[in-house]
C-alpha positions, 0 to 999 in steps of 0.5 A: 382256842380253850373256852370254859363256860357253863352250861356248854355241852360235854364232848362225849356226853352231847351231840355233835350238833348240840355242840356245834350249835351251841359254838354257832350261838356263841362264837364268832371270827372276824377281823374287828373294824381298825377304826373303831376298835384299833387295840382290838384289831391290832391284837388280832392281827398280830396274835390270831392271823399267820403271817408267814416266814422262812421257818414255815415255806418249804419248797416244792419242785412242779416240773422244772419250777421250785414254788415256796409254798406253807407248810401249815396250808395258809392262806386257807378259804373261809369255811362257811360251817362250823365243823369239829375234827375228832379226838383221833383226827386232832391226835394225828393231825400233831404227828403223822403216823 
């Protein structure tokens, strides 16, 4: 996700932590109330959440068993901090090597 917004600290000119504390101050994730926000909600939900399909299971052989497993690694655990990668990491994340 993109986000502009003033007054927000620059990537190579602030901390790390300013950074991440600012995104603390300012960010949230969850999945809004269906009751209360059903448009909100279903927009989550069908553009924020990987549902999965045949183009991202691969199969993996485990002893004499094959399990269809993700390719993007979801489900994923909560992370209880927030965390920012580096610009190499992003970089090598897109393509290995």
């Amino acid at each position: 996700m993109k986000c502009w917004t003033e007054k927000a600290p620059l990537y190579g000119k602030n901390t790390d932590n300013e950074i991440l504390e600012f995104i603390d101050q300012h960010i949230t994730c969850s999945i809004p109330d269906p009751y209360k926000s059903p448009e909100l909600y279903d927009l989550v939900m069908k553009y924020q959440v990987h549902t999965c399909t045949a183009s991202c299971m691969r199969p993996i052989f485990l002893k004499n068993n094959m399990i269809h497993k993700c390719r993007y690694g979801f489900p994923r655990e909560p992370s209880n901090k927030t965390t920012m990668n580096t610009l190499e990491e992003t970089v090598l994340s897109r393509k290995k090597g």
